[in-house]
N, C-alpha and C positions, 0 to 999 in steps of 0.2 A: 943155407937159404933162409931167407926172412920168414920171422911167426908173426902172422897175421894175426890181430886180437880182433874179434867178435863181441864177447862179455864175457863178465865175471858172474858167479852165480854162490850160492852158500851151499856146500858142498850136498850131494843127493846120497850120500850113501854106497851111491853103485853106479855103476858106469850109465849114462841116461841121456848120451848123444842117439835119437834116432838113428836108425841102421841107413844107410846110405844117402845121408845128407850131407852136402857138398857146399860149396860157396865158391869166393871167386876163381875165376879160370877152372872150374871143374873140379877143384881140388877136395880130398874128404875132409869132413870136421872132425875132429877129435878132442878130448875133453886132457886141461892142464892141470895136474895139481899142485898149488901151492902147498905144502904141508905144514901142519903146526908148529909152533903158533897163528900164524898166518887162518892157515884152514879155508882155504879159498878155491876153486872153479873156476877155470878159465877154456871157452872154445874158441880155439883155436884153429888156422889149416898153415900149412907149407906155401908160402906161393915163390913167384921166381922175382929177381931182381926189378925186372921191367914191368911186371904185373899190372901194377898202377899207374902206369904212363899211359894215360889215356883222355880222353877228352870228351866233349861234347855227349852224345848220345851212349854211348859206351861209358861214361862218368856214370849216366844217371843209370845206368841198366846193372852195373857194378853194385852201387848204393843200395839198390833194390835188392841184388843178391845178399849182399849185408844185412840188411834189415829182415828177410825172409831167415836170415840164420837166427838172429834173436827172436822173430816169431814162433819159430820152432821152439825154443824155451820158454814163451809164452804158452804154448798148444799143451804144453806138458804141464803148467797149472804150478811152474815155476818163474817167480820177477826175475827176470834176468837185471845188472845192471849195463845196459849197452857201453858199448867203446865208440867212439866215432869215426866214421867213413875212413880209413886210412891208415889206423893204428896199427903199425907193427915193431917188431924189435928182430936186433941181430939175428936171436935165436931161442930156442924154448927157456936155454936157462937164463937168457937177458931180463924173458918176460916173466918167470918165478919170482925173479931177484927183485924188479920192478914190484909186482904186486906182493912180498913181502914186507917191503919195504913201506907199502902204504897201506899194509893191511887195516892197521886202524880205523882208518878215514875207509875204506872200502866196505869192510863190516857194516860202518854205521848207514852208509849209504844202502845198503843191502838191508838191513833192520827198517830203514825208515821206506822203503819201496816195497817190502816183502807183503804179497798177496795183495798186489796192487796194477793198477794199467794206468799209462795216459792217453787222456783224452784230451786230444787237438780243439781249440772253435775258433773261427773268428768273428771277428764284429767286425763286418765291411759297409763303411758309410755308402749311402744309396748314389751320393755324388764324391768320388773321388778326387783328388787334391789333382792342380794342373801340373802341366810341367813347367821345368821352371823359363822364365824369361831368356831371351839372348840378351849378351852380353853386347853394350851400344856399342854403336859405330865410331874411328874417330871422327874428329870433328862433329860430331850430330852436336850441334847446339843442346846446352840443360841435360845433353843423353845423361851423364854424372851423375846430377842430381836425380834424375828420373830413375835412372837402375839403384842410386840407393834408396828411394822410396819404394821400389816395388822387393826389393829386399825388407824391409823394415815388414812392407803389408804382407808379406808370404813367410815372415817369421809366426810376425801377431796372429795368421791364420792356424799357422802349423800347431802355435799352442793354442787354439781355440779346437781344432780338430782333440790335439791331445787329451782337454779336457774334457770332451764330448766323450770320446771312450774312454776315457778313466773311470769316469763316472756310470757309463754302460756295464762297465769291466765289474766295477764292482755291485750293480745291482744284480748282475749274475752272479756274481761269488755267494751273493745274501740270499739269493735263490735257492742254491743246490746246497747252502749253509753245510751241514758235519756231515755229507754223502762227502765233502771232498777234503783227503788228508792234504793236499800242498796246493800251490798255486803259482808260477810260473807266467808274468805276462812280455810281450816286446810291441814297440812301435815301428809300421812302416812309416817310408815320406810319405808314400800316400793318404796314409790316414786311415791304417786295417791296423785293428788290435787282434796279434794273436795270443789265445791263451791259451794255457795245456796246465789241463787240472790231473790230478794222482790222483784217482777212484778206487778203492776197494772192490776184487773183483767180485766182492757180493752185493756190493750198492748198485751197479751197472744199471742196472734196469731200472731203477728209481732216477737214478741221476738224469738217465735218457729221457725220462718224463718229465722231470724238473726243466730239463732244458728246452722240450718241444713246448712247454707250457709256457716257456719265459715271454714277454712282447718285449719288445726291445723299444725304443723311442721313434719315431716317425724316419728321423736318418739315417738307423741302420737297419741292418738283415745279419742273421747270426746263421754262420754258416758250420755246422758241428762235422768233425772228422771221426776216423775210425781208430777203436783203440791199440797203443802199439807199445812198444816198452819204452821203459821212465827214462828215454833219451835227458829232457829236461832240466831231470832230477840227481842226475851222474856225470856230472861233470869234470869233477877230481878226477874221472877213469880217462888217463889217455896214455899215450903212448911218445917219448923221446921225441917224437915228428908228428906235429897238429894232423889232426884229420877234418872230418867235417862232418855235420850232422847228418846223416842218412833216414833219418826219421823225418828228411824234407829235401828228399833230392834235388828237385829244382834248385836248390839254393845252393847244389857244392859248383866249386867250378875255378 
């Protein structure tokens, strides 16, 4: 049966999966070793072929179990680096093979996260971006012309939105200055800048203030998340078959 990947971690020394911590469909975690060279940490569980065949509100409740297995390796005062929503392989020795193979790049992602969290924010403009126009009628007289003029002004807006949080984006960056090792931004259409900065989990508490202290410009509101592992920052880690970020369930599907 399929070995579900969780994360990779830099090895503990000793076996350091909590005693009866489970993930999805029930199943127990257990901890994978890479061996040296490699020298890597993988939690892992068992699941059955069909495990993943799921949808809608069972997507998101799954993701969550995902995400609750790499908080567990946060709880323990260890950066895990996450896998995304879905990542598995044939079998345990597919997923050794795999993570030897890219030990390299894993290590380093592991060095550059270690004793670290991220932290989600967004800048959400106070007026959100509309949706967009229908597409004309035939026949509507000028409709032609008219739909590519309101394409033209709903580009020229989208990057005026953009630059409004670029420029947000970064007077918070200037804000929370060396509290933050990385930085991590994307855009919606809407016009929400999310960032997710890699904190040191001994700045936490400074960062938090930096951020309650921030004003933001008259057209947004800066809405700060809770700290969760360096999804962001771990990219390289995935598995034969994309998964999806779990560290933002609404968005798998």
């Amino acid at each position: 049966m399929p070995t579900y990947l969780f994360c990779v971690l830099a090895p503990a020394g000793a076996e350091a999966v909590p005693a009866g911590l489970t993930g999805i469909g029930g199943t127990p975690i257990r901890a994978l070793t890479a061996p040296a060279p490699a020298s890597l940490e993988a939690w892992v569980s068992t699941i059955t072929e069909d495990a993943l065949r799921v949808s809608g509100r069972d997507l998101t409740a799954q993701a969550l179990l995902h995400n609750e297995v790499v908080n567990a390796a946060l709880a323990l005062g260890r950066t895990p680096a996450p896998a995304r929503y879905g990542s598995r392989f044939p079998d345990d020795a597919a997923c050794v093979a795999d993570l030897t193979q890219r030990a390299g790049e894993l290590r380093a992602i592991l060095d550059h996260v270690a004793g670290a969290v991220e932290i989600p924010t967004l800048l959400v403009p106070r007026e959100l971006a509309a949706p967009a126009n229908e597409r004309p009628k035939p026949g509507d007289p000028a409709a032609g012309r008219r739909y590519l003029e309101s394409l033209r002004t709903r580009a020229l807006d989208a990057d005026r939105r953009r630059s409004a949080a670029e420029r947000e984006a970064s007077r918070l960056r200037a804000s929370v200055g060396d509290l933050v090792r990385d930085e991590a931004r994307s855009f919606t259409a809407a016009g929400v800048m999310s960032i997710a900065h890699l904190v040191p989990m001994a700045a936490m508490g400074r960062y938090r203030d930096a951020v309650a202290t921030f004003v933001p410009a008259e057209d947004f509101r800066v809405v700060a998340g809770e700290p969760r592992g360096p999804y962001s920052f771990s990219s390289p880690l995935r598995s034969d078959r994309s998964g999806h970020d779990s560290g933002s369930p609404s968005h798998n599907g």
